[in-house]
Jmol script that loads the backbone (N, CA, C; Angstrom):
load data "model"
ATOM      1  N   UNK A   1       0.841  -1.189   0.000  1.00  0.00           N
ATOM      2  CA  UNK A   1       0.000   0.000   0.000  1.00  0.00           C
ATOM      3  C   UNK A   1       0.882   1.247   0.000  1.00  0.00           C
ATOM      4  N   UNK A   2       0.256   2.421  -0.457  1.00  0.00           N
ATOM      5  CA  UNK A   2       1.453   3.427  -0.777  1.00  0.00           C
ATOM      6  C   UNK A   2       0.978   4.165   0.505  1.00  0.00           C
ATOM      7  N   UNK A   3       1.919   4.766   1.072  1.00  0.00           N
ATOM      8  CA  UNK A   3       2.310   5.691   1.995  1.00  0.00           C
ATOM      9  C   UNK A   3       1.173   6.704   2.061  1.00  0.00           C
ATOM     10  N   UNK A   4       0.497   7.307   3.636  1.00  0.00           N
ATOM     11  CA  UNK A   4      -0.176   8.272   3.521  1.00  0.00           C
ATOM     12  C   UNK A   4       0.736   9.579   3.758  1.00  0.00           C
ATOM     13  N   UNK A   5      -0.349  10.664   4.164  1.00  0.00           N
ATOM     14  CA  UNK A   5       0.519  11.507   4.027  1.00  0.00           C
ATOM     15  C   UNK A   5      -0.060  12.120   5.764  1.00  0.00           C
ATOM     16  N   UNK A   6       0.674  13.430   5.686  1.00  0.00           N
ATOM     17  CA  UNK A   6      -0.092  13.392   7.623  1.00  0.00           C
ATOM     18  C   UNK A   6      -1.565  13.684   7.347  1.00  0.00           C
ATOM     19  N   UNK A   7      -2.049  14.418   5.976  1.00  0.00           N
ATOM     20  CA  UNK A   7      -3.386  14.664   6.024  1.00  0.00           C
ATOM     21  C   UNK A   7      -4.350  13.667   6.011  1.00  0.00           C
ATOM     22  N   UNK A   8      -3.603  12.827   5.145  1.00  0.00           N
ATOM     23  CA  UNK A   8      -4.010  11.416   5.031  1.00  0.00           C
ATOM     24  C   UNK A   8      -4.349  10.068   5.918  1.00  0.00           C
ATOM     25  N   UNK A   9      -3.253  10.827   6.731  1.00  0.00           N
ATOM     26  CA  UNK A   9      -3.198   9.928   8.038  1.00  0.00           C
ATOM     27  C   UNK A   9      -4.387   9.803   9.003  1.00  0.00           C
ATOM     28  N   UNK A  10      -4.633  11.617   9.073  1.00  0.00           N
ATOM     29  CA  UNK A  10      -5.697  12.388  10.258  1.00  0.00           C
ATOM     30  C   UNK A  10      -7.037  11.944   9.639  1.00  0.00           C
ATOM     31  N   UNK A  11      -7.188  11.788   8.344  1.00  0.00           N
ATOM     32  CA  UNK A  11      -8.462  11.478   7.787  1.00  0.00           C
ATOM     33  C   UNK A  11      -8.285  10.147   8.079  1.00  0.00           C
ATOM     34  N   UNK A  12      -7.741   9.189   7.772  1.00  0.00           N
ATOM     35  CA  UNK A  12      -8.042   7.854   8.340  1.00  0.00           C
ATOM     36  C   UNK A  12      -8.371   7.533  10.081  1.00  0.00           C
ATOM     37  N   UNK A  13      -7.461   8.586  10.772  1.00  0.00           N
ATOM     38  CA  UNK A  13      -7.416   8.422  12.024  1.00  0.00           C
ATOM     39  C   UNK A  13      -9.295   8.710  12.273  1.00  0.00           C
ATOM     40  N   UNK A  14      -9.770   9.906  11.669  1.00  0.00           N
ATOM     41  CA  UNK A  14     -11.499   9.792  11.799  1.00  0.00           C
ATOM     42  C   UNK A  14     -12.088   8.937  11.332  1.00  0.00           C
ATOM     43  N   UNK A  15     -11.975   8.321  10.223  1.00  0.00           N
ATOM     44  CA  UNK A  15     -12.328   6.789   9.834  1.00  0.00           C
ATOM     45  C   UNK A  15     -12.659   5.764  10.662  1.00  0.00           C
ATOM     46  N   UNK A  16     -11.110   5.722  10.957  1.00  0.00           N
ATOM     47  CA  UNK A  16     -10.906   4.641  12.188  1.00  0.00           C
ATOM     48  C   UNK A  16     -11.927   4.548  13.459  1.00  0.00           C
ATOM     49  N   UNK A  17     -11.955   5.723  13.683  1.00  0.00           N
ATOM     50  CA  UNK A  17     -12.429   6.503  15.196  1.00  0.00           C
ATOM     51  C   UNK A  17     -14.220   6.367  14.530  1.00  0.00           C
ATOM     52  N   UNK A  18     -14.758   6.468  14.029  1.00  0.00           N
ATOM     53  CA  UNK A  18     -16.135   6.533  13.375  1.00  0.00           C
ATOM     54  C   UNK A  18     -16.502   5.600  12.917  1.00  0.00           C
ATOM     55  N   UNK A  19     -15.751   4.277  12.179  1.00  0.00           N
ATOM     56  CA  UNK A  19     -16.365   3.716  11.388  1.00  0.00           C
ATOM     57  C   UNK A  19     -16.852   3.916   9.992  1.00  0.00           C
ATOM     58  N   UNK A  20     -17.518   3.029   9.242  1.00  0.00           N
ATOM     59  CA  UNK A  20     -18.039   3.787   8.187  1.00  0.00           C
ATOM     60  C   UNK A  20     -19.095   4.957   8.358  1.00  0.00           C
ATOM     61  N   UNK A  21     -19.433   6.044   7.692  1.00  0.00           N
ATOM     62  CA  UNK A  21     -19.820   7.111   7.945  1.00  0.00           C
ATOM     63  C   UNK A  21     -19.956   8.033   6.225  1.00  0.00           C
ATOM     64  N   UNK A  22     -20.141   9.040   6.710  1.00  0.00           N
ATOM     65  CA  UNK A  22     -20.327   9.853   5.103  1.00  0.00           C
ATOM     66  C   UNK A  22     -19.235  11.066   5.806  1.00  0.00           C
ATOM     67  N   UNK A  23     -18.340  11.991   4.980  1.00  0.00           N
ATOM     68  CA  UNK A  23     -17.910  13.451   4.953  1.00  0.00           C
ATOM     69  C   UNK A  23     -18.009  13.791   6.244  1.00  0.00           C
ATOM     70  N   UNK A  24     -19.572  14.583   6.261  1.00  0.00           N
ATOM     71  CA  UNK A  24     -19.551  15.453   7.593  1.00  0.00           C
ATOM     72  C   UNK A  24     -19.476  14.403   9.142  1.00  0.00           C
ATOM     73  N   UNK A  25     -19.916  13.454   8.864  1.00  0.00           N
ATOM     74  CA  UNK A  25     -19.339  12.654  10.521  1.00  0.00           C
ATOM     75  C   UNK A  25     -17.654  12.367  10.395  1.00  0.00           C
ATOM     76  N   UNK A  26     -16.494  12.236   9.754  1.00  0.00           N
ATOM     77  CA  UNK A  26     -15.540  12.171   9.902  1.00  0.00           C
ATOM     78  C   UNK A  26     -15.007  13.702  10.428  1.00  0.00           C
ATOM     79  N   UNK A  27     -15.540  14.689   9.660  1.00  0.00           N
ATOM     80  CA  UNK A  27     -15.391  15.928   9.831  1.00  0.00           C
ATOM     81  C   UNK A  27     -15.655  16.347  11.618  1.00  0.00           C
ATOM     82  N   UNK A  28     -16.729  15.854  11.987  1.00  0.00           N
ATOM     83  CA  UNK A  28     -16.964  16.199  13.679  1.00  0.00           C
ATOM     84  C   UNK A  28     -15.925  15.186  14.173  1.00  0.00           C
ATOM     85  N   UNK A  29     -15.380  14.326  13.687  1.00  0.00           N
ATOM     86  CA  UNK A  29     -14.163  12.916  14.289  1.00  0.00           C
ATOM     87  C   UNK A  29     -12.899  13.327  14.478  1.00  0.00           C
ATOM     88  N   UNK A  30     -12.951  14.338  13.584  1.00  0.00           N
ATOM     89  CA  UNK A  30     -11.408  14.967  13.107  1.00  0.00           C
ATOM     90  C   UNK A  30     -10.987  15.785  14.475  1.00  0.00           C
ATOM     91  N   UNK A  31      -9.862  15.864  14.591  1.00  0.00           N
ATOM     92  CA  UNK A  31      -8.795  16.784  15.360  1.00  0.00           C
ATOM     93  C   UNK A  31      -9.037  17.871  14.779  1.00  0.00           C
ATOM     94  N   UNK A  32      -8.912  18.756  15.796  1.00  0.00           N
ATOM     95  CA  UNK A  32      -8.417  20.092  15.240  1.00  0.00           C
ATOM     96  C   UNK A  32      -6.668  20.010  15.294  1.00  0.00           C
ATOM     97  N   UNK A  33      -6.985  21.148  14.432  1.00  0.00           N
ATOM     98  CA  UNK A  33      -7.397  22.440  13.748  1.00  0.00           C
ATOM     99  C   UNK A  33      -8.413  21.269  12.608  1.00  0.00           C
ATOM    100  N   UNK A  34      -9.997  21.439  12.702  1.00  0.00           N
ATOM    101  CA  UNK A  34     -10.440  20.640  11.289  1.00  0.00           C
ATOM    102  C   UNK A  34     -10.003  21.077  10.355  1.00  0.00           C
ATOM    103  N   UNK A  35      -9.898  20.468   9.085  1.00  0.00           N
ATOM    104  CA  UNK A  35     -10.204  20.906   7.591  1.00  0.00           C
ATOM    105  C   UNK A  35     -11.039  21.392   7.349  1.00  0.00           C
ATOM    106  N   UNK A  36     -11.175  22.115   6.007  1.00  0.00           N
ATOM    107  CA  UNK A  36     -12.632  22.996   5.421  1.00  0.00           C
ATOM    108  C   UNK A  36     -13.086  21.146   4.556  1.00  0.00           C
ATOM    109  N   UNK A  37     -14.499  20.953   4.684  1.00  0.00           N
ATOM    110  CA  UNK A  37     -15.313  19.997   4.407  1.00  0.00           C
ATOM    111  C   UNK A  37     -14.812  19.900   3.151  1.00  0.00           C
ATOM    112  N   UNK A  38     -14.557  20.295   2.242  1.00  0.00           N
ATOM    113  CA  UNK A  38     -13.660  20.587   0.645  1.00  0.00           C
ATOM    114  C   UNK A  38     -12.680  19.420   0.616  1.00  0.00           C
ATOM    115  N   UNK A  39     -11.630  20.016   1.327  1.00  0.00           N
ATOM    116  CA  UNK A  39     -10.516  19.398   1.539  1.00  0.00           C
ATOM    117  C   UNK A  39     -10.591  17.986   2.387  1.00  0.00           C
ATOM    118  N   UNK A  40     -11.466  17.867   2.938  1.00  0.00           N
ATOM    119  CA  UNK A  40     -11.291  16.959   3.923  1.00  0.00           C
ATOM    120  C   UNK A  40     -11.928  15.320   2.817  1.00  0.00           C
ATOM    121  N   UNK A  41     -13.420  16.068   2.440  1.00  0.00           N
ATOM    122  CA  UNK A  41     -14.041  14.928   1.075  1.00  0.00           C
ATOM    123  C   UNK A  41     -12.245  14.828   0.039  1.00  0.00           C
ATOM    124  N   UNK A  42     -12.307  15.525  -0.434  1.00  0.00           N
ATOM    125  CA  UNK A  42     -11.009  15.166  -1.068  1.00  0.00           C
ATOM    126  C   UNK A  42     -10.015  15.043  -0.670  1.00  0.00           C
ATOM    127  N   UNK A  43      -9.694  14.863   0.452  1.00  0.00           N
ATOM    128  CA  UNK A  43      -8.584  13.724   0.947  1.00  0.00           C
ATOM    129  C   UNK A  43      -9.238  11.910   0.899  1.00  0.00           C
ATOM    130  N   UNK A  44     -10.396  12.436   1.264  1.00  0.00           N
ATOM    131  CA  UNK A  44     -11.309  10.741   1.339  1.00  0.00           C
ATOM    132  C   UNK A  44     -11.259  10.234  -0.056  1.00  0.00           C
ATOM    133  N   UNK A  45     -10.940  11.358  -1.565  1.00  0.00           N
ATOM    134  CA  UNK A  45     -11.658  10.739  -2.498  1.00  0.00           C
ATOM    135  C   UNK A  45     -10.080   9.845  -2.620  1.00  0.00           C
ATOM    136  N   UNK A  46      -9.059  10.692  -2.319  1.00  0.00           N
ATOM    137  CA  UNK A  46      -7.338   9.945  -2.457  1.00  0.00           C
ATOM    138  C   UNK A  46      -7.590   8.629  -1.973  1.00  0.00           C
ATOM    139  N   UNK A  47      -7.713   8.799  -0.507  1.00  0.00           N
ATOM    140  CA  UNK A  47      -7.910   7.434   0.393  1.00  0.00           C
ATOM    141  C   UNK A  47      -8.534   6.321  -0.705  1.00  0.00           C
ATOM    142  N   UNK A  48      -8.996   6.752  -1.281  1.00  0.00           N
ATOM    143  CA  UNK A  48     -10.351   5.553  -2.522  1.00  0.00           C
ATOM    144  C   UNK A  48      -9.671   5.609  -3.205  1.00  0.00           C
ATOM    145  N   UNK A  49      -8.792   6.249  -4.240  1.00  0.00           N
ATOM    146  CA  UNK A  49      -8.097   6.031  -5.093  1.00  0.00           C
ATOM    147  C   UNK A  49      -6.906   4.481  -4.277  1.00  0.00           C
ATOM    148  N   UNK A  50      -5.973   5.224  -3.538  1.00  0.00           N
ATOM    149  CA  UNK A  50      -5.116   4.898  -3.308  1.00  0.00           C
ATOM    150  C   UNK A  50      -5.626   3.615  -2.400  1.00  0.00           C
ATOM    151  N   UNK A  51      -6.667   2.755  -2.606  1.00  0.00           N
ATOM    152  CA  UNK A  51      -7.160   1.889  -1.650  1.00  0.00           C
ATOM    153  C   UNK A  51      -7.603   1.699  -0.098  1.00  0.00           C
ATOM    154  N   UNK A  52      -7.951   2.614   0.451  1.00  0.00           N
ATOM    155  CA  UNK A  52      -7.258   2.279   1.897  1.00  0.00           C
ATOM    156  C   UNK A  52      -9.406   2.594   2.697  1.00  0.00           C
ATOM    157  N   UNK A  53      -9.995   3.114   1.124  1.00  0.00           N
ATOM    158  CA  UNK A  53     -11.392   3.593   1.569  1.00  0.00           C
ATOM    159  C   UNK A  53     -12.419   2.835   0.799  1.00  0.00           C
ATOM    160  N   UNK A  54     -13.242   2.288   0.811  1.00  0.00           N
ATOM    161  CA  UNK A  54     -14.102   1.813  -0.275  1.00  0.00           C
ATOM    162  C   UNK A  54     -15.599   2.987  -0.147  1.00  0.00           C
ATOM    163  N   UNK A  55     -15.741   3.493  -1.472  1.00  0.00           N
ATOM    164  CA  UNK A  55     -17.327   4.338  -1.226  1.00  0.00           C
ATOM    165  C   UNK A  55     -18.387   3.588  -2.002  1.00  0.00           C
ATOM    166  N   UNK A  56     -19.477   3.657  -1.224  1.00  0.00           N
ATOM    167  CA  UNK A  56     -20.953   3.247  -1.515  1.00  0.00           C
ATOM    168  C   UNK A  56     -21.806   4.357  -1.653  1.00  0.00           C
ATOM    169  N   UNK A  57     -22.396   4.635  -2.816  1.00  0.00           N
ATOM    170  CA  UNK A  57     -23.249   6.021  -3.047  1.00  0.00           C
ATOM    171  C   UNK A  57     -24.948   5.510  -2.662  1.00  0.00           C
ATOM    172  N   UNK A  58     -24.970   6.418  -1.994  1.00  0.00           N
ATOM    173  CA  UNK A  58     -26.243   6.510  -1.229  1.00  0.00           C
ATOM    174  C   UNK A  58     -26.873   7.841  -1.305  1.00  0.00           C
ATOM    175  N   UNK A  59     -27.967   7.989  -2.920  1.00  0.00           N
ATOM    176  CA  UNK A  59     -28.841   9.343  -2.963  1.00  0.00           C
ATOM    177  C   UNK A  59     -27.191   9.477  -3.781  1.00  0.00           C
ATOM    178  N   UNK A  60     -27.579  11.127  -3.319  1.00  0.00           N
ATOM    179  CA  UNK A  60     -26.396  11.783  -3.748  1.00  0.00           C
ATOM    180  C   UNK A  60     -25.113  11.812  -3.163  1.00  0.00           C
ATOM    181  N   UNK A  61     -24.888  11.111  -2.276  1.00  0.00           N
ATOM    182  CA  UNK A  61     -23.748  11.336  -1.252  1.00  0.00           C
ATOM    183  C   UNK A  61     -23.257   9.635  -1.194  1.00  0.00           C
ATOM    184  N   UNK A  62     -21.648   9.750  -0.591  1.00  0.00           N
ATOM    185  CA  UNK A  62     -21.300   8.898  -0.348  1.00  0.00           C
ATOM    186  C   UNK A  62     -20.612   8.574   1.239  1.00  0.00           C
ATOM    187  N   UNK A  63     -20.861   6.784   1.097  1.00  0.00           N
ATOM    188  CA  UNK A  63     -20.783   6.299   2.694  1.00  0.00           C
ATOM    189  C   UNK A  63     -19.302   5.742   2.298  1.00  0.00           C
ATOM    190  N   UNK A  64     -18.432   5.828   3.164  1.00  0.00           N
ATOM    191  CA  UNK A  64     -17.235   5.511   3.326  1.00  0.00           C
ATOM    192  C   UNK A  64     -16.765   4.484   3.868  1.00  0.00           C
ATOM    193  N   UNK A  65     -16.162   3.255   3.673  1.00  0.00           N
ATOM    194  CA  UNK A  65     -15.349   2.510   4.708  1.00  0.00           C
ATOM    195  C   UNK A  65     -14.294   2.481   4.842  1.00  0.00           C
ATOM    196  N   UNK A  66     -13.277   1.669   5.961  1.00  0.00           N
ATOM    197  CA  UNK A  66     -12.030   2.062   6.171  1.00  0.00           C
ATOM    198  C   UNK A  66     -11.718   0.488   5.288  1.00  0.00           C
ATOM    199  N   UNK A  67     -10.672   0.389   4.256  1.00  0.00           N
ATOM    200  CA  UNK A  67     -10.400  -1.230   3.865  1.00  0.00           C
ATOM    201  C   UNK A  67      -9.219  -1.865   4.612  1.00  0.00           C
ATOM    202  N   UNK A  68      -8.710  -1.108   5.145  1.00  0.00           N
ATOM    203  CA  UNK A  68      -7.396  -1.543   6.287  1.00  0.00           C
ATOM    204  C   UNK A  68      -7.946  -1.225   7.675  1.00  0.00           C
ATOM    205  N   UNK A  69      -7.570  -2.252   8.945  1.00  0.00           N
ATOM    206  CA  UNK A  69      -7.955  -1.921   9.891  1.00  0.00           C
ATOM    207  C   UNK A  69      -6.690  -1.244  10.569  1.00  0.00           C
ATOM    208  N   UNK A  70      -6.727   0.001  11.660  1.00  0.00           N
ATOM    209  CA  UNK A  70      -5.395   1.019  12.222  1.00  0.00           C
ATOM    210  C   UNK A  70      -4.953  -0.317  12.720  1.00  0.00           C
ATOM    211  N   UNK A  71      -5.096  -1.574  13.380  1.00  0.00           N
ATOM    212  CA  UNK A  71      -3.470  -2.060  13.593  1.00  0.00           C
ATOM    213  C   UNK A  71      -2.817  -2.487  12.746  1.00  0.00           C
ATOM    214  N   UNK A  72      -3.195  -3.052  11.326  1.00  0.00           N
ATOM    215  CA  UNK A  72      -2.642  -3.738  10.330  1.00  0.00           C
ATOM    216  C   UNK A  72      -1.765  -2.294  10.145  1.00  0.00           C
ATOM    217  N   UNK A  73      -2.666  -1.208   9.761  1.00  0.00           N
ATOM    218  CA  UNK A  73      -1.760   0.155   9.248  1.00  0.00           C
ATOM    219  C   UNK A  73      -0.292   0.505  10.305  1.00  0.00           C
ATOM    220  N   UNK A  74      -0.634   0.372  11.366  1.00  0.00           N
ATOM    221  CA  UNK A  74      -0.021   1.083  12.293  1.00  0.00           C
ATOM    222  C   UNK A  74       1.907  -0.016  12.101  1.00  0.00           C
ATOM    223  N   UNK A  75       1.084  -1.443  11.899  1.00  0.00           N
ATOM    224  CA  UNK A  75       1.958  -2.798  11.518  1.00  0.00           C
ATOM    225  C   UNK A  75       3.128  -2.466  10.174  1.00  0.00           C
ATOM    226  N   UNK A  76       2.443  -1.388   9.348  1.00  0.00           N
ATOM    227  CA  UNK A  76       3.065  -1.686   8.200  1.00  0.00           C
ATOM    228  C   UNK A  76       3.688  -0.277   8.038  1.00  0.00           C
ATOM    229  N   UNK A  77       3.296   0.617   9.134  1.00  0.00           N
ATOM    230  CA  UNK A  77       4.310   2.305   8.878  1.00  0.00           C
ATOM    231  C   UNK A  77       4.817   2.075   9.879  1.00  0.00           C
ATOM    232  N   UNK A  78       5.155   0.933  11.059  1.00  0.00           N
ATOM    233  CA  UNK A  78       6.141   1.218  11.519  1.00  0.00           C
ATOM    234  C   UNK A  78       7.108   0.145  11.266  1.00  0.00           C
ATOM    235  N   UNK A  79       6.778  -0.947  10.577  1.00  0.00           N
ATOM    236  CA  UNK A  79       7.857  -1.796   9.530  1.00  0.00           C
ATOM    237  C   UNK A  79       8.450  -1.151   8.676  1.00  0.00           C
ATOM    238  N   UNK A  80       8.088  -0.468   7.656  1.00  0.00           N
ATOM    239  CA  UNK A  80       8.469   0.611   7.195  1.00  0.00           C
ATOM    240  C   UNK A  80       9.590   2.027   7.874  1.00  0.00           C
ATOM    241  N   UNK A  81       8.983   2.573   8.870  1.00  0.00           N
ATOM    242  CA  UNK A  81       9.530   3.392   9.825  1.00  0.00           C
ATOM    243  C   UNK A  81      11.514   2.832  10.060  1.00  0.00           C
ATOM    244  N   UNK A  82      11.210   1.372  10.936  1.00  0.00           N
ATOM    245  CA  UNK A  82      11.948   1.238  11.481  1.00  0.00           C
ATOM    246  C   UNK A  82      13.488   0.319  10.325  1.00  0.00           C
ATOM    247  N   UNK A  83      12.724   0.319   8.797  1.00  0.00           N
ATOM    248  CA  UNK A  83      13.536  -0.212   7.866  1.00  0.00           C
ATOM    249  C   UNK A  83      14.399   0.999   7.421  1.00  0.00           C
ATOM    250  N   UNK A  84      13.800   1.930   7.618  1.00  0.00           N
ATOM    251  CA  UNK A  84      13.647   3.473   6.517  1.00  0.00           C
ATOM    252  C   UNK A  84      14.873   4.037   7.710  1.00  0.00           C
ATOM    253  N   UNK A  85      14.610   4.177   9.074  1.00  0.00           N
ATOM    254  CA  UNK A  85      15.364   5.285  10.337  1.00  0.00           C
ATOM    255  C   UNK A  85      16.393   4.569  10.656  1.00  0.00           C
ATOM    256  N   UNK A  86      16.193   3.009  11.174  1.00  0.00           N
ATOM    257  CA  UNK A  86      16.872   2.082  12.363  1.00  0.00           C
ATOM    258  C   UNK A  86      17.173   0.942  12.085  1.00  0.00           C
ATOM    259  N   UNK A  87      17.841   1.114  10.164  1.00  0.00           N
ATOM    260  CA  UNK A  87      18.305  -0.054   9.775  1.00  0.00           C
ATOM    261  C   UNK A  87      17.660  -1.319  10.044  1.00  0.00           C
ATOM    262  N   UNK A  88      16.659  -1.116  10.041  1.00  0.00           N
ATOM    263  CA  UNK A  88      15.721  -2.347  10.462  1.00  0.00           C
ATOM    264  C   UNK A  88      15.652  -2.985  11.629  1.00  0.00           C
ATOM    265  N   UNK A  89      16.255  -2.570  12.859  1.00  0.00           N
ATOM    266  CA  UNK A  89      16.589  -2.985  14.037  1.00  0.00           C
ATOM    267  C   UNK A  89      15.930  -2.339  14.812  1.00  0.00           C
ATOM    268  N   UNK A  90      14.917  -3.108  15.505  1.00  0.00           N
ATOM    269  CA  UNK A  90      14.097  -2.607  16.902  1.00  0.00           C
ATOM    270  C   UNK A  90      14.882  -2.452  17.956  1.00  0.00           C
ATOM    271  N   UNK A  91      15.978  -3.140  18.086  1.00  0.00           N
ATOM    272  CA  UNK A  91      16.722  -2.901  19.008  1.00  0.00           C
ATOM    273  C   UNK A  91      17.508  -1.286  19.164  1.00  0.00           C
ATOM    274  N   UNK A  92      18.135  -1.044  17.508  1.00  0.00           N
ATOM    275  CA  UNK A  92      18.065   0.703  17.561  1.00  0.00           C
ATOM    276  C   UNK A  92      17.169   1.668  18.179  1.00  0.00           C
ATOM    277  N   UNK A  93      15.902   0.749  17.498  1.00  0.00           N
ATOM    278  CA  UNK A  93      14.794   2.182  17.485  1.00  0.00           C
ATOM    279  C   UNK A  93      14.299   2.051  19.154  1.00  0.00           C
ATOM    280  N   UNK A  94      14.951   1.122  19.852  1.00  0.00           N
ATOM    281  CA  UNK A  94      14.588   0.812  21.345  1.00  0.00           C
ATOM    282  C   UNK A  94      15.765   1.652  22.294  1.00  0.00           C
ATOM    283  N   UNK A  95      16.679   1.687  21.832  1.00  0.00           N
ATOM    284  CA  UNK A  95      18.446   2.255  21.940  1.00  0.00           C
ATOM    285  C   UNK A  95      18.361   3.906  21.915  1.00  0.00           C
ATOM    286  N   UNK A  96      17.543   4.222  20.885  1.00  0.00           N
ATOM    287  CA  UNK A  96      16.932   5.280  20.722  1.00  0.00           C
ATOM    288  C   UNK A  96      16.433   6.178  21.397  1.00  0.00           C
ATOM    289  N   UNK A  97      15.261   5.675  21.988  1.00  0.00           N
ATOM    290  CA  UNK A  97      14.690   6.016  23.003  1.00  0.00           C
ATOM    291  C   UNK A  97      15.156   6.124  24.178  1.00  0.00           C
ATOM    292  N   UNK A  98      15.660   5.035  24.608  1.00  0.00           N
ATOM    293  CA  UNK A  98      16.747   5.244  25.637  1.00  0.00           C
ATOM    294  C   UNK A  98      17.371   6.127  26.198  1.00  0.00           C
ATOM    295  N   UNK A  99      18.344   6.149  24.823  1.00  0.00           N
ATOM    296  CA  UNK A  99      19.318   7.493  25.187  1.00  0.00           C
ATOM    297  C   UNK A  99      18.661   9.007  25.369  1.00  0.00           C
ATOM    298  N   UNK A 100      17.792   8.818  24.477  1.00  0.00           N
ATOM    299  CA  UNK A 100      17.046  10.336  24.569  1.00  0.00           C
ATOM    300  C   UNK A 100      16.095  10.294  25.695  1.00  0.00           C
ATOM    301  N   UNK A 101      16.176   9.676  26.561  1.00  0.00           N
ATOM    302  CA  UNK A 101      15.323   9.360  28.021  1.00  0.00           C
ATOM    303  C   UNK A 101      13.706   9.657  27.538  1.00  0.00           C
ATOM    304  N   UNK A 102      13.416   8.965  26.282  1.00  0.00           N
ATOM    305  CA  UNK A 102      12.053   9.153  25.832  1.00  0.00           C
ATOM    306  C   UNK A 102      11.053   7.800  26.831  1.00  0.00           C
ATOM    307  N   UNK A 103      12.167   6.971  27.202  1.00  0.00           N
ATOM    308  CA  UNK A 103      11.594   5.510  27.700  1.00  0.00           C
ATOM    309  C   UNK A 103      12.824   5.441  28.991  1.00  0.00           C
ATOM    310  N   UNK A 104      11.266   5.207  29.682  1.00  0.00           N
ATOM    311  CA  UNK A 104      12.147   5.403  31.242  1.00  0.00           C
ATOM    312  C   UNK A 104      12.578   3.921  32.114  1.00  0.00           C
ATOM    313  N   UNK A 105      13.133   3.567  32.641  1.00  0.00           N
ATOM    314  CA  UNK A 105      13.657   2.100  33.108  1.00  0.00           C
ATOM    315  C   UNK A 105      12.907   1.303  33.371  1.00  0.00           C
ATOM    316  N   UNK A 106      11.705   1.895  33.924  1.00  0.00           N
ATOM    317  CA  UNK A 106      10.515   1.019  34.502  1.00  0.00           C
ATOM    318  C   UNK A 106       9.733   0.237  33.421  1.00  0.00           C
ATOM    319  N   UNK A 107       9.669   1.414  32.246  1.00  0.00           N
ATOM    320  CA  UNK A 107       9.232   0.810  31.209  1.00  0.00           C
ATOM    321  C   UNK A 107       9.510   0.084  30.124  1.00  0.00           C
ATOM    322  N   UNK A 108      11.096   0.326  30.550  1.00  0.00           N
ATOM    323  CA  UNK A 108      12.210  -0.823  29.178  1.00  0.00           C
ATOM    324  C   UNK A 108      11.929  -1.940  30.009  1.00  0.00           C
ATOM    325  N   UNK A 109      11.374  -2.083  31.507  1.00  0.00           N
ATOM    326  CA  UNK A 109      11.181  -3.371  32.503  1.00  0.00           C
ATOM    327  C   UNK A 109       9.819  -4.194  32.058  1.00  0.00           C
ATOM    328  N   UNK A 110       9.444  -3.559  31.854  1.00  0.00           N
ATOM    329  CA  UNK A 110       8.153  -3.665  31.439  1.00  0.00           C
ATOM    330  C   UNK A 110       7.741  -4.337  29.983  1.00  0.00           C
ATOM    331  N   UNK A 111       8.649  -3.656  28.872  1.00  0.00           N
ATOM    332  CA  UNK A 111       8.506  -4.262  27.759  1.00  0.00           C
ATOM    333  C   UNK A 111       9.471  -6.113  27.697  1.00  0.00           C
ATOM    334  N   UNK A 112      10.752  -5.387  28.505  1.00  0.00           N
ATOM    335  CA  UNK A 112      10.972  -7.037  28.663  1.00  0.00           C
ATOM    336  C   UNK A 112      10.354  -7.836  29.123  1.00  0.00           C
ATOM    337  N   UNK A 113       9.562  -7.719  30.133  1.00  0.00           N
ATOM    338  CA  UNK A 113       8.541  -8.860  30.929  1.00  0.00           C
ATOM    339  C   UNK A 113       7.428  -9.260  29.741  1.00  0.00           C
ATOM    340  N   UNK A 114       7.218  -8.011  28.748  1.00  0.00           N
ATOM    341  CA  UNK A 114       5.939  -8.492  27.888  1.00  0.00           C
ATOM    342  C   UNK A 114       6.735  -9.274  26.585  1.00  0.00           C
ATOM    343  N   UNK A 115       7.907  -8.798  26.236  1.00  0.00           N
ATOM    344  CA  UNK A 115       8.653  -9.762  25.063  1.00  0.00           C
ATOM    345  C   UNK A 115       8.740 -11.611  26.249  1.00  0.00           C
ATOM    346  N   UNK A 116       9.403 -11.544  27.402  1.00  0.00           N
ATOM    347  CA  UNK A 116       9.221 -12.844  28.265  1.00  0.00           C
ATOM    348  C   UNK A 116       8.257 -13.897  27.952  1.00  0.00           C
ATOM    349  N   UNK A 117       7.287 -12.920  28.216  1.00  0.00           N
ATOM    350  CA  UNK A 117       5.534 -13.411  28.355  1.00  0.00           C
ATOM    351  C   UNK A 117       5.540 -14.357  26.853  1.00  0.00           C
ATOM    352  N   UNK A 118       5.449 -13.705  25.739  1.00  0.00           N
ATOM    353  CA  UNK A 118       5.327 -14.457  24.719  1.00  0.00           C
ATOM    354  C   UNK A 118       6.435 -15.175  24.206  1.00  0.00           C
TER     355      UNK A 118
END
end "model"
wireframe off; spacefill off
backbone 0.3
color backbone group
């Protein structure tokens, strides 16, 4: 699947958050700062191009679905992410954090007990 973009992203993130829906309910879903309703339908019409939306016309308007569910997405931009930043190594992108005290001891304790677990 090709890469969103951040606008792209925020419109899926209302997707996600809503379900299928038409325009103006993603629009009340959305983060601010919202989009103007313009921009926001035509980011949805990309999403459909670029696969990631399927539309069903209903009357004059259309109902939206999401065709990827956010963990599969979330699965495949940060496979991506961590091929693209951290040489492909979670252990970098874990090293990372670290050093920049973004992840605090308790919680590098924490992720080891949950890598353990499985």
């Amino acid at each position: 699947m090709e890469k969103l973009t951040k606008q792209e992203e925020a419109a899926m993130q209302a997707i996600w958050k809503t379900g299928n829906g038409f325009v103006k309910d993603f629009l009340e879903a959305h983060t601010d700062p919202k989009p103007p309703y313009t921009t926001l339908a035509s980011t949805i019409k990309n999403l459909e191009k670029k696969g990631y939306v399927d539309a069903r016309k209903i009357g004059n308007v259309y109902e939206y679905t999401a065709t990827i569910e956010e963990g599969e997405y979330k699965k495949k931009f940060m496979s991506g992410f961590v091929k693209d930043y951290f040489e492909n190594s979670y252990k970098e992108l874990v090293t990372f954090f670290a050093r920049d005290k973004k992840i605090s001891p308790d919680e590098l304790k924490e992720i080891i007990r949950m890598i353990e677990k499985k």
